[in-house]
C-alpha positions in Angstrom: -184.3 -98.5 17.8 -183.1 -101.9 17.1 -179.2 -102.4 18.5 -177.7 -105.4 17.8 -174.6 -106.6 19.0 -172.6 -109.6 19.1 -171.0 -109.7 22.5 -170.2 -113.1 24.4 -169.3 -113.5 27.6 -170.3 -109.6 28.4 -173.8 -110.3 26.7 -175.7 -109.4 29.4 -174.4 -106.2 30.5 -174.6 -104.9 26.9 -177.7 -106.0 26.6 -178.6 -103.6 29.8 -176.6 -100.3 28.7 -178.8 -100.8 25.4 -181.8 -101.1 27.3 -180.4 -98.0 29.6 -180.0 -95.8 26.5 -183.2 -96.2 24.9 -182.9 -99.3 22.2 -184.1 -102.6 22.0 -181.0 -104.9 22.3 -180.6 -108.1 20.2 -177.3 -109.6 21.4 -176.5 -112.4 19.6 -172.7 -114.2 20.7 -170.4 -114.4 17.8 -167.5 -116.2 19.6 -166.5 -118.6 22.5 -163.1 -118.5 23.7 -161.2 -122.4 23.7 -158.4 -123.1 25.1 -155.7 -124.5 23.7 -155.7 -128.0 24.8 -152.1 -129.0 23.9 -150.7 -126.7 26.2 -146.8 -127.7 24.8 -146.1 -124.5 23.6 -147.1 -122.5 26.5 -145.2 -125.1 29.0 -142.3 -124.5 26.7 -142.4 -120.7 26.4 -142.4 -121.1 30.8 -139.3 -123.6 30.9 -137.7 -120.4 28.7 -138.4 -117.7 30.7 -137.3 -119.5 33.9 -134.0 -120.0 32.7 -133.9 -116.3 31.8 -134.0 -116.4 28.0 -136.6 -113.9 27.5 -135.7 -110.5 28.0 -139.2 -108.6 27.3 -143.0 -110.2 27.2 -145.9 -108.3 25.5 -148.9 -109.5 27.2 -151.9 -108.3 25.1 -155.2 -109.7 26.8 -155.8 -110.2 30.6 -157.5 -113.1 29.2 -154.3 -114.5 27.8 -152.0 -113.5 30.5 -154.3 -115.1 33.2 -154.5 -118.0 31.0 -150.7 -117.8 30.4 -150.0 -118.2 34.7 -152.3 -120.9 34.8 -150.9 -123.6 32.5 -147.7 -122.6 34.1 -148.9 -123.6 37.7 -149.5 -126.9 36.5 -145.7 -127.4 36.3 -144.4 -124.6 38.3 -144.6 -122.8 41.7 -146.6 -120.0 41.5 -143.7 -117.9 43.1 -141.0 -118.9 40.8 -143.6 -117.5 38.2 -143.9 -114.1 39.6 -139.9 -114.3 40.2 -139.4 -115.0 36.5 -141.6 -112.4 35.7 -140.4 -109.5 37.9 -136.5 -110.5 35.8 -138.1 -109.6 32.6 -139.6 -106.4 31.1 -143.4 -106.3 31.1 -145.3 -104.5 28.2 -149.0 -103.9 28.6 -151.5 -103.6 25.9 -154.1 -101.8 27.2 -155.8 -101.8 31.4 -156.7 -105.4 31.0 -153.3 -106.8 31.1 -152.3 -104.2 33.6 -155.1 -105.6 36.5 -153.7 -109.4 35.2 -150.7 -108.4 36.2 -151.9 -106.6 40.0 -153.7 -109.5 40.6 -150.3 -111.4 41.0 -148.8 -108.8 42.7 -146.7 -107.8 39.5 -146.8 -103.7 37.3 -145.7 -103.8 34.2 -142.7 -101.7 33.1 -144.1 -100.3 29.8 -147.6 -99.4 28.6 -149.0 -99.3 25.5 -151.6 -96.2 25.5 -154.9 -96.2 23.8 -155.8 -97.3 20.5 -153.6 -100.1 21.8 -152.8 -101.1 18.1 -150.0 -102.8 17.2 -148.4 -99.7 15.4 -149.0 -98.1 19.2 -147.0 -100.9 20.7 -143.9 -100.3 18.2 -144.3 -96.5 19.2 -143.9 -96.8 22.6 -140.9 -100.0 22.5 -139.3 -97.5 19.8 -139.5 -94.4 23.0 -139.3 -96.7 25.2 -135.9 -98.0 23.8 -134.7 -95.9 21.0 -131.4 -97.3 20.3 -133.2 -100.4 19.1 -134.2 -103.4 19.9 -131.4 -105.5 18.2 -130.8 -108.4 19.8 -133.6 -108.3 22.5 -135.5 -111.8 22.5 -139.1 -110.7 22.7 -142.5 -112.7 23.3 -145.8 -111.8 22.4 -148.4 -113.2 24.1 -151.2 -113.9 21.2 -154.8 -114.0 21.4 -157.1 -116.2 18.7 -154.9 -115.4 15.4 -151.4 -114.1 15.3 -150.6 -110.6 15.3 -148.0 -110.9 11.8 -147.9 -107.3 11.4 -146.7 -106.8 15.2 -143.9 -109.5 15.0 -143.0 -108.2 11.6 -142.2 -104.5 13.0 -140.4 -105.9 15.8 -138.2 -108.5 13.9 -137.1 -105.5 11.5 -136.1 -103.5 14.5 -133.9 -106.7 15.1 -135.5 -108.5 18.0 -135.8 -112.1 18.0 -139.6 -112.9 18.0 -141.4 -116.0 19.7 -145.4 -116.0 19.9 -146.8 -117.9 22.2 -150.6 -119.0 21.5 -152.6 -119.1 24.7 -155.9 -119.6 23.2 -158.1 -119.6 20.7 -161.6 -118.5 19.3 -164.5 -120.5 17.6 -167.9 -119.8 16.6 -170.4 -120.7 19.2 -171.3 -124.3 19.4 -175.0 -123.0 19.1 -175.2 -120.4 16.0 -178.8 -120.1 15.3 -179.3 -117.1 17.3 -176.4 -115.2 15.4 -177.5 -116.4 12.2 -181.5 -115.0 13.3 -179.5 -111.5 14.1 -177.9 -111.4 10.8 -181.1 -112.2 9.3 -182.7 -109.3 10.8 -180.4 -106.9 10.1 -180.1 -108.5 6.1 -184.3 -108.1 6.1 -183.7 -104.0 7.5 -184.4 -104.4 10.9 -182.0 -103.5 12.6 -181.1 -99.7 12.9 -177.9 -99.6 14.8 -175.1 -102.7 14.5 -172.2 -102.2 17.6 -168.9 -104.4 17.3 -166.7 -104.3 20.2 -163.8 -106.3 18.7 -162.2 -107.5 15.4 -162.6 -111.0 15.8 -166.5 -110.8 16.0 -166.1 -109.4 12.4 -164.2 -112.1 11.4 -167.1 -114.7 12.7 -170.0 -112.6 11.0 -168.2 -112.5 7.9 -167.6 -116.2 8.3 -171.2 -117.0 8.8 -172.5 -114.8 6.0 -170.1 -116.3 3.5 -171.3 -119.6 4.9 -175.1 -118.9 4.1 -174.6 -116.4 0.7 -175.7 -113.0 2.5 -172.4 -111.5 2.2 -173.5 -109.0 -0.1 -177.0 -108.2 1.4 -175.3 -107.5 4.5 -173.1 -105.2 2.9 -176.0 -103.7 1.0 -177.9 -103.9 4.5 -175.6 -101.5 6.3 -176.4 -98.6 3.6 -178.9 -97.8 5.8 -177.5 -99.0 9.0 -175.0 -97.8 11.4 -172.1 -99.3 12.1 -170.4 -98.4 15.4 -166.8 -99.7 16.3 -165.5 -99.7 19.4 -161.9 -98.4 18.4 -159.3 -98.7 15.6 -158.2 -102.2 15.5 -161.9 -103.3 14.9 -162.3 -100.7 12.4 -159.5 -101.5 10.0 -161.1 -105.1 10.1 -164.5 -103.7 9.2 -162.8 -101.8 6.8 -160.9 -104.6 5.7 -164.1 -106.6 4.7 -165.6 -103.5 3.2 -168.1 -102.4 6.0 -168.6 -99.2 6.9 -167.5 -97.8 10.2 -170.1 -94.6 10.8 -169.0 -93.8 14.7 -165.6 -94.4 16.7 -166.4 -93.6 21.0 -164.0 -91.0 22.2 -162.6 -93.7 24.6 -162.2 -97.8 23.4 -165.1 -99.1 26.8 -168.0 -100.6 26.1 -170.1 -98.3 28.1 -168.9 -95.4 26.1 -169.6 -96.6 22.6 -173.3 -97.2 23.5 -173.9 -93.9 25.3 -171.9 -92.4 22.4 -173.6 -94.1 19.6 -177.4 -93.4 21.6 -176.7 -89.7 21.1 -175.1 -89.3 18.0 -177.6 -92.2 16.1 -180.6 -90.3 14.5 -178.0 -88.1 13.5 -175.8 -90.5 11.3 -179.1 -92.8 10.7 -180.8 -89.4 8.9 -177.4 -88.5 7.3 -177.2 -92.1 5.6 
């Protein structure tokens, strides 16, 4: 089978556990990740939480909180960093974060468990503290597009909110080969489509809207399956109107393609 996928920096490896499990990988990159080259805010949020204004950070990427440390070396000590951080209440979203963290010698002191949604984060702050957090001033660490729904929940349990942009994505500079992998799967080529996060749905839909194959693509995936990596990329597929046909039992990249290799004829014959 055809498998496409629309990985970026990990293009390579998926394109191997494709190859490992039987298909013929087209991995086309949907995204590149920029950073933020007015690095105000993230200076700012630093100055803050090195005067001890910030009692909790929710660090959702590595990618972000690695990015986070390094704008912050460019105007402070790396161990005043890790001081500040060890003074203020660390909440993980996810293992990513979490080996961010080790890598500075740092653990954080609450963490999020899998499907790592935003709803999962208010569950485990509202265990975590369940007197409320009234009062608490709270950053999230963002990554591409604010997470409204997350600062929402946690200004109505009365926390005051600051998001601090780190970075954010864009479309490749070079589209062509996405744009030839949405063609493919448009013309029917294409038996098996894997998404791995909800921003690459956001580009594709970009792109099709750009070039007026929204509704062939949607048409296209009649016959296709559509296998999402966990529950924050599905509500986005879902959110556009795709179909999500198979969820791994575990949000890694190496278990949605073994899991969608065996279960594949199955749901292909089924749709």
């Amino acid at each position: 089978m055809t498998v496409a996928a629309f990985e970026s920096r990990m293009a390579d490896q998926m394109a191997r556990l494709i190859a490992r499990h039987g298909g013929k990988p087209l991995v086309a990159p949907s995204l590149q990740e920029i950073p933020l080259e007015n690095n105000a805010e993230a200076l700012d949020f630093a100055t803050q939480l090195m005067a001890g204004d910030v009692d909790l950070l929710i660090l959702l990427t590595g990618v972000g909180t690695r990015t986070l440390v390094d704008v912050w070396k460019t105007r402070f000590p790396l161990d005043a960093i890790k001081q500040a951080l060890t003074k203020t209440t660390l909440v993980c979203r996810g293992p990513k974060p979490i080996a961010a963290l080790k890598e500075l010698g740092l653990k954080p002191h609450v963490i999020v468990p899998e499907p790592n949604t935003w709803r999962d984060i208010l569950r485990t702050l509202d265990a975590w503290k369940p007197d409320g957090l009234t009062g608490l001033r709270i950053a999230i660490q963002e990554y591409g597009t604010a997470n409204a729904d997350l600062a929402q929940g946690l200004i109505e349990r009365g926390a005051r909110v600051r998001s601090v942009a780190v970075y954010r994505w864009a479309l490749p500079d070079d589209v062509e080969p996405l744009k030839r992998t949405l063609r493919s799967i448009v013309d029917g080529n294409v038996s098996v489509l894997l998404f791995t996060s909800a921003v690459q749905v956001d580009h594709v839909v970009k792109l099709l809207d750009a070039t007026n194959q929204l509704a062939a693509f949607r048409d296209a995936l009649t016959k296709t399956m559509v296998a999402s990596i966990g529950q924050v990329t599905s509500q986005r597929l879902r959110h556009h109107h795709f179909p999500v046909d198979f969820e791994p039992s575990h949000a890694r990249m190496g278990t949605l393609v073994k899991e969608a290799s065996e279960h594949a004829r199955e749901i292909l014959a089924h749709k």
